[in-house]
C-alpha positions in Angstrom: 84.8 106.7 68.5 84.1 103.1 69.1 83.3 101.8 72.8 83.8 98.5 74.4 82.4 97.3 78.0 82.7 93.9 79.1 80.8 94.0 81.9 84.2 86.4 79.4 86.1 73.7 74.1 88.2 71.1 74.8 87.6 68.8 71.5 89.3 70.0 68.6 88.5 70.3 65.1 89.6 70.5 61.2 88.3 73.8 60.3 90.6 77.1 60.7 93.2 74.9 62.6 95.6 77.4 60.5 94.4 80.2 62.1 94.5 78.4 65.6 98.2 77.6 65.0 98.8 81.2 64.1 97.3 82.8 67.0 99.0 80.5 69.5 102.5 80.1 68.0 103.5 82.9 65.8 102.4 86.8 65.5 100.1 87.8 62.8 101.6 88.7 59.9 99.6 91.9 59.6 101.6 95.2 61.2 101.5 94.9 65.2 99.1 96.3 66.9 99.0 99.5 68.7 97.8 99.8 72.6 94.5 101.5 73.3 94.0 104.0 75.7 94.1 102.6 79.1 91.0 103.0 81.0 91.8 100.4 83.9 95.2 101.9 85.5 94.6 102.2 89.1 97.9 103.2 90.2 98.8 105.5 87.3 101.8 103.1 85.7 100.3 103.5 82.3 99.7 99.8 82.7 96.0 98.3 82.5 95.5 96.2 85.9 93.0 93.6 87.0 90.4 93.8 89.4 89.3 90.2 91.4 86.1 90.4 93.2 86.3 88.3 96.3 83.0 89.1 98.2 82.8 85.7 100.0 86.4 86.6 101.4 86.8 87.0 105.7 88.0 90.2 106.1 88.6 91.9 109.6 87.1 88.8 111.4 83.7 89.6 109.6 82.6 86.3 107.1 82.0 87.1 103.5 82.5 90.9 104.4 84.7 91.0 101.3 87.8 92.7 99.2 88.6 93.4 96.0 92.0 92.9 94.4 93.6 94.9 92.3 96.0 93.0 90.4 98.7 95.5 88.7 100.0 94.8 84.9 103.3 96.1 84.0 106.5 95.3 81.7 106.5 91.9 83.5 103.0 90.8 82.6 100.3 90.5 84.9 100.5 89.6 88.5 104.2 90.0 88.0 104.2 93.7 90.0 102.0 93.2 93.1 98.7 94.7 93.4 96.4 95.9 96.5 93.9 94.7 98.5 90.9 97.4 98.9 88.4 96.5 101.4 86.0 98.6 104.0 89.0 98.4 106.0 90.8 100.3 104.1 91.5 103.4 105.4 90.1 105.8 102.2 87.2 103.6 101.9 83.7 104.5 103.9 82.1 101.8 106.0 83.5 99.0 107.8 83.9 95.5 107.3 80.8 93.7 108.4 79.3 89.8 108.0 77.6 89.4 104.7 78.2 93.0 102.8 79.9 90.6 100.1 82.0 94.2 99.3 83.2 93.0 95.5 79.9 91.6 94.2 80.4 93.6 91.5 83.6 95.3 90.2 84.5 97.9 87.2 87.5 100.1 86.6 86.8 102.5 84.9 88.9 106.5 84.3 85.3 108.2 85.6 87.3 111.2 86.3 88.9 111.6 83.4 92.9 112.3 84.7 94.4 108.6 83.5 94.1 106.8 86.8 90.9 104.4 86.9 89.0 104.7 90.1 87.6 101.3 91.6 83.5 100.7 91.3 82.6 98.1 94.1 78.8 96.9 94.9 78.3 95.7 97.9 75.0 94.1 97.8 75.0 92.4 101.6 75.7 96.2 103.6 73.4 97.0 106.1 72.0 100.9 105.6 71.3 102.8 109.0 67.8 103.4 108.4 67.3 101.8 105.4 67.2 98.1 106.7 69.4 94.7 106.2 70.8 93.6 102.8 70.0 97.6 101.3 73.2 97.6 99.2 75.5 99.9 98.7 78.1 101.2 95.7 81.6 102.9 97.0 83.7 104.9 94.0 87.3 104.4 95.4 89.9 107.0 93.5 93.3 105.4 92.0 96.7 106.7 93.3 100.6 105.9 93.0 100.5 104.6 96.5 97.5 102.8 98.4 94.2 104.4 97.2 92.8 107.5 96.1 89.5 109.1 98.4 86.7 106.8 98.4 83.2 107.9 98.5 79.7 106.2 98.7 78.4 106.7 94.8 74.8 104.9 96.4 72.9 103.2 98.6 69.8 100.9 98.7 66.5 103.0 99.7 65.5 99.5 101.6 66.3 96.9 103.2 66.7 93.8 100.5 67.3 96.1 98.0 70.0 94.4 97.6 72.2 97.7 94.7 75.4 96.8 93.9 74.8 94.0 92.6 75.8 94.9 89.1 77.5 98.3 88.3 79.0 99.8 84.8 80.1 103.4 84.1 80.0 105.2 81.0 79.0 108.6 79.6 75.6 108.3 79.4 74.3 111.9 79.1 77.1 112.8 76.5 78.8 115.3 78.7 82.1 114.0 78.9 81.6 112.6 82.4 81.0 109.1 83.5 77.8 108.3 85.0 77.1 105.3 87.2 74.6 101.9 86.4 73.9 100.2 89.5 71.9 96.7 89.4 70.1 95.6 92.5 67.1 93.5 93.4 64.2 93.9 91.0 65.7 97.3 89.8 68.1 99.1 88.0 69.4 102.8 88.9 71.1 105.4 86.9 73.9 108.3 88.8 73.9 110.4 85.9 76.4 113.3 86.1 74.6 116.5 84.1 75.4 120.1 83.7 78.8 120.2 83.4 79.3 118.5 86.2 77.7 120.5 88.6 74.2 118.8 89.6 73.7 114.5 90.0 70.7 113.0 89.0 69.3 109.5 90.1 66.8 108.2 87.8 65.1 104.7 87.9 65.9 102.6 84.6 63.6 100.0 85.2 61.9 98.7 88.3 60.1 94.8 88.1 60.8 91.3 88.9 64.4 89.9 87.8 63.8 86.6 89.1 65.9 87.4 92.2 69.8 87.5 90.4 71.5 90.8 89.7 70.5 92.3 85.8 73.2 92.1 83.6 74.5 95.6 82.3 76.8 96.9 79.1 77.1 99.9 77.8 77.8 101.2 74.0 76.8 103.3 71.2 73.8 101.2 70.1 72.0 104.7 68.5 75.0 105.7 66.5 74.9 109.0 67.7 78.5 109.3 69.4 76.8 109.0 73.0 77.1 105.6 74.6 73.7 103.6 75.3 72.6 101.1 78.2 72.2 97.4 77.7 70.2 96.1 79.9 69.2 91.8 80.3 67.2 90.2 83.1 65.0 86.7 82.8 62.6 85.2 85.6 60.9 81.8 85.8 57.5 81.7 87.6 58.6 84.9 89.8 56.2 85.5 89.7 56.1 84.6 85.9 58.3 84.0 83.2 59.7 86.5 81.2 63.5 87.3 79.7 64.4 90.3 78.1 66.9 92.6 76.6 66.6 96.2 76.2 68.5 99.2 74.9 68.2 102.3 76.7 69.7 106.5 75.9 69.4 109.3 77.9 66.6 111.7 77.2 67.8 115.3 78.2 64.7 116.9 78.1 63.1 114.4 80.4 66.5 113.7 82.6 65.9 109.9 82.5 66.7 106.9 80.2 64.6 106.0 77.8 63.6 102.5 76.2 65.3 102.6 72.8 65.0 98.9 71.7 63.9 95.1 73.2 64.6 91.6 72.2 62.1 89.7 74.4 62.3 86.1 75.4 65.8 85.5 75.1 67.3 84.9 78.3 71.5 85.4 78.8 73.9 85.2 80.9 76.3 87.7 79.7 76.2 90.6 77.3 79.4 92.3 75.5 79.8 95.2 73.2 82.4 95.1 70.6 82.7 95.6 67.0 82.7 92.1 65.3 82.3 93.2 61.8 84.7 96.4 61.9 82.1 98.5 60.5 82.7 101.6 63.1 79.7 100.3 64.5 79.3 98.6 67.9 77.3 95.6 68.7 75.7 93.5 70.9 76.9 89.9 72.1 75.0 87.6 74.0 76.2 84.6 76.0 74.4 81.5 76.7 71.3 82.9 75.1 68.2 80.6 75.3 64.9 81.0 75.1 62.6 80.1 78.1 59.6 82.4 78.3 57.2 81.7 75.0 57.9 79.2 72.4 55.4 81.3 70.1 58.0 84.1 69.8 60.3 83.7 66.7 64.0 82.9 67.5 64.7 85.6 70.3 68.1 83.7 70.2 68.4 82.5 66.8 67.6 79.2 65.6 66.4 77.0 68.5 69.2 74.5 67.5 71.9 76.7 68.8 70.8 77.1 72.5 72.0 73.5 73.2 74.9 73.7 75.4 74.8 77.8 75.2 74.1 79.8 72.4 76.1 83.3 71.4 73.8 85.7 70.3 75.5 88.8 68.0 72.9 91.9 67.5 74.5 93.9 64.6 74.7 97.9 65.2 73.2 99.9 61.7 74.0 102.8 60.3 70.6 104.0 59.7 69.7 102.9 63.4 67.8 100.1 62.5 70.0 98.4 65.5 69.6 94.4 65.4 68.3 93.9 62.1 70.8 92.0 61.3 72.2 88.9 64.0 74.3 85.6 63.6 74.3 83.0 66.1 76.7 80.0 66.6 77.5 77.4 69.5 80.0 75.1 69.9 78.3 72.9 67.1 78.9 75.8 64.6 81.6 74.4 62.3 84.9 76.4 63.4 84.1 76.1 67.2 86.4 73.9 69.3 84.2 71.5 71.2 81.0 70.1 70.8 77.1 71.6 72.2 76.2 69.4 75.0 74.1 70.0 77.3 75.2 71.9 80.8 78.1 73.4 78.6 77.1 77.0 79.7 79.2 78.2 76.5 79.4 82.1 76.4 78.6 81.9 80.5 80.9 84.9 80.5 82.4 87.0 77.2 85.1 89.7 76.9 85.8 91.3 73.9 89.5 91.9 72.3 91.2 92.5 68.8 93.9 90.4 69.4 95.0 90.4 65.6 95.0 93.5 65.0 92.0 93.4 62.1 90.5 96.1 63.0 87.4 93.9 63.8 87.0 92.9 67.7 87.2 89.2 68.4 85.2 87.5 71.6 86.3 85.5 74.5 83.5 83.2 75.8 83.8 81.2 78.7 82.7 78.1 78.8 82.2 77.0 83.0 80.4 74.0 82.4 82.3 72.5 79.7 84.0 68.5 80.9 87.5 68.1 79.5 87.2 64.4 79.4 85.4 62.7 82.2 85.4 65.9 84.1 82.4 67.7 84.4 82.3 71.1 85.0 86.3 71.3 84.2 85.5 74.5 82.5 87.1 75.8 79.2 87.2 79.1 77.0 87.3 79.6 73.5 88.7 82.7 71.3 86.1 83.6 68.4 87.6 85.6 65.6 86.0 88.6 64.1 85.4 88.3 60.2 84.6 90.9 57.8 80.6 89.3 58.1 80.7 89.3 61.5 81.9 86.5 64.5 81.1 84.3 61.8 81.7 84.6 57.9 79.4 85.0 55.0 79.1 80.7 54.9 78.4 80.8 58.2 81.8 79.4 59.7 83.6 80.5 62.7 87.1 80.5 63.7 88.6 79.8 66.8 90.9 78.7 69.5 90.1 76.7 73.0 91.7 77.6 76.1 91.6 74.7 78.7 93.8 72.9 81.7 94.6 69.8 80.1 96.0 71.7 76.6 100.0 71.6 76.3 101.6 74.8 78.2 98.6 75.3 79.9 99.6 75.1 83.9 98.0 72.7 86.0 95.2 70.1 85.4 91.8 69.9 84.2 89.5 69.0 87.6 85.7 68.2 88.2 84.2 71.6 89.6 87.0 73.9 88.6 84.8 76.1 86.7 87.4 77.2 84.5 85.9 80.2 82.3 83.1 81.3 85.2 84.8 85.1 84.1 87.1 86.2 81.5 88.7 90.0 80.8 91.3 90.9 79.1 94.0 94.0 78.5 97.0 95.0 77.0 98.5 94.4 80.7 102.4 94.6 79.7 101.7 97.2 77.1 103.1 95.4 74.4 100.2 96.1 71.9 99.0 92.3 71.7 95.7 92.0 74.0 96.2 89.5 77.1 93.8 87.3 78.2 92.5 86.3 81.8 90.3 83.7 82.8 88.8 82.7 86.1 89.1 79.7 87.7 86.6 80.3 90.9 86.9 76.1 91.5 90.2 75.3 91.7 91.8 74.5 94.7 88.5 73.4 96.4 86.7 76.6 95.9 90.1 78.7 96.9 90.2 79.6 92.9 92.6 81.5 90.6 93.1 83.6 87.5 94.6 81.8 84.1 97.3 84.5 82.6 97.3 84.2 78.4 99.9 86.8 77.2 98.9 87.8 74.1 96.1 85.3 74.4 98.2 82.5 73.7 99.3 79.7 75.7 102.8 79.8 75.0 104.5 81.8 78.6 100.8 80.9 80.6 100.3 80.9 84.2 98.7 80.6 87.1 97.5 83.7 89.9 96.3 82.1 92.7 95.5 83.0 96.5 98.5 81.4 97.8 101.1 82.6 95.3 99.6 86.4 95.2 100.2 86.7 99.1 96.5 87.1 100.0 94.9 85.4 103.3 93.5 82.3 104.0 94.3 80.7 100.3 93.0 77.1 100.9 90.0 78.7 102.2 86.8 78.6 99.6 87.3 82.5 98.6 86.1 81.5 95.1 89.0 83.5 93.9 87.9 84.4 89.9 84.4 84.1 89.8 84.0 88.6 89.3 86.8 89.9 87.0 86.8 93.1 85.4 89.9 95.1 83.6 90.3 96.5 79.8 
């Protein structure tokens, strides 16, 4: 069964403005599409909700001690049925609020248990250990429930101080035992909780252990083997720290040696995002990368594709095979591909962040890139997003042509206005939130506001019925403050 994680341009174009106008103004003309399973319900509506990192929040007194909120979906859409705040103040979560945990670093819902209602996956990448030393990290599991939360429990913890886990997480089942195991990212390393036995006993392996050029590893997980058991991703890059490197590896679980093991690697491309979907609705998944460049040897043949399509951020697509030759086949496109809104320039960060979505109905999964960087007129740094189509080649068809849609502040029935330093697109995620069987998209706004920030609503990823979710009108405290409300989302 096919897998998705998703650990998401403002000039228009001619090419496929016919499919643009379809997607935005009238349903596809193909039957509806049905809802997938919900794997993000924390209260246990049946509706897939929205969790917001906000690690820089104040909570309890304590700066940057952090929260994350859980937005619910429901009927309504999005944001329309309250949500929760879940913080170490909470009463069913372990720890306490302290200065600089940054609690919501990282965020991923994710049914682990298996019983319909998600449980919340929060890194804390600031928490002081008791005898493991400042800045150790930690990883709390907090359960889902009807009302307020479910037991939460301390899935990890850094073994030192610096080590900084929790800075990425991702859940999936690894070791093919019907469980969900835990990824944690921290500083310099990356650690698998791996549920084995049936259950009964919990292993913690090492993945990988060397220099990440001090930012958190990005993580995704899918069936890059083919085999039915889902696979790590795995991406890090360093400049001069202490050299330069950039890579991205595949990794599966080896049960005879209870560890992960290194499957496949793409070196010298650098990213800053990865997303698994399957573009070319072949039953197979593969492997997106955003704002691929490469930085560590010029000698090494197109880690990223052709060199021309890093300007202004590349997206990278690794192509899963049947025979298990993963990757032998890739495309590559940026917002000079013909088909993309927008135009490459440099700063752009196009595919910063990616989510993945069928929003059709195809059959093949389509991509949501993120576009932080991107100046909507004078504006630098406005932000924008752009919807890639999936073809039957691929995110781009057999002539080498994409099709898309842009996503912005200053397009009609957009709410509000395109500002310098808004950072619109910084995350995206998306989610059949009101259950209607269309995919809804959401895109962070961590800039707006002067750094308070929101979340952009797209119901059925269009912009007709879009809206705002910010600070102030969600009820949360100290909205005009610089919470950098939308920079971690995570829901599908």
């Amino acid at each position: 069964m096919h897998r998705r994680t998703y650990a998401l341009a403002a000039a228009t174009t001619a090419a496929s403005t016919a499919a643009a106008l379809a997607l935005t103004l009238a349903p596809h003309a193909a039957a509806a599409p049905q809802p997938t399973p919900v794997t993000s319900d924390f209260n246990g509506d049946g509706y897939a909700d929205l969790a917001v990192g906000v690690p820089d929040a104040t909570v309890s007194g304590k700066a940057r001690a952090g929260y994350v909120n859980v937005v619910w979906g429901g009927a309504k859409g999005l944001g329309r049925h309250g949500g929760i705040r879940v913080s170490q103040a909470t009463a069913e979560v372990p720890g306490t609020p302290e200065a600089g945990d940054r609690f919501g670093a990282a965020v991923a819902l994710e049914d682990t248990s298996g019983d319909g209602i998600a449980e919340l996956i929060v890194g804390a990448p600031g928490e002081d250990v008791t005898g493991r030393g400042t800045d150790a990290g930690s990883v709390t599991v907090v359960g889902g429930a009807k009302v307020g939360t479910g037991p939460g429990s301390t899935a990890l913890t850094g073994p030192s101080a610096n080590s900084a886990y929790g800075w990425s997480v991702a859940a999936a089942d690894l070791t093919g035992d019907g469980g969900r195991d835990i990824v944690v990212g921290g500083r310099d390393k990356v650690v698998l909780r791996a549920v084995v036995n049936d259950g009964e006993d919990i292993v913690v392996t090492t993945v990988l252990a060397t220099p990440m050029g001090g930012r958190a590893p990005l993580l995704a997980t899918g069936d890059f083997t083919a085999d039915g058991t889902d696979d790590l991703a795995l991406a890090f890059h360093t400049i001069n720290a202490p050299y330069t490197q950039s890579h991205v590896r595949l990794w599966a679980w080896d049960p005879a040696e209870q560890r992960m093991a290194n499957t496949w690697n793409a070196s010298n491309g650098a990213a800053s995002a990865l997303a698994v979907g399957d573009f070319d609705g072949d039953g197979l998944d593969d492997l997106a990368l955003g704002e691929c460049r490469e930085i560590a040897d010029e000698n090494i043949d197109d880690p990223c594709g052709p060199e021309s399509y890093a300007k202004g951020g590349g997206i990278h697509v690794s192509y899963g095979d049947p025979n298990g030759s993963f990757g032998l086949r890739s495309q590559t496109l940026n917002q000079d591909t013909v088909g993309v809104h927008g135009v490459a320039e440099d700063g752009d960060r196009f595919g910063a962040s990616l989510a993945v979505l069928d929003v059709n109905g195809d059959g093949r999964d389509d991509l949501i890139a993120g576009a932080p960087g991107e100046a909507i007129g004078t504006r630098k740094a406005a932000g924008a997003a752009t919807l890639l189509l999936g073809h039957a080649g691929g995110i781009v068809d057999r002539y080498g042509e994409a099709s898309s849609v842009p996503y912005h502040q200053d397009r009609p029935r957009v709410p509000g206005a395109a500002e310098p330093a808004d950072a619109f697109g910084t995350a995206v995620a998306t989610g059949d939130y009101d259950k209607d069987g269309t995919p809804d998209t959401a895109v962070g706004t961590p800039g707006e506001n002067t750094r308070s920030g929101g979340v952009w609503v797209f119901p059925k990823t269009s912009v007709t019925n879009s809206y705002a979710l910010t600070p102030k009108n969600l009820g949360l405290p100290s909205p005009t403050t610089a919470l950098s409300y939308g920079r971690f989302l995570t829901s599908h």
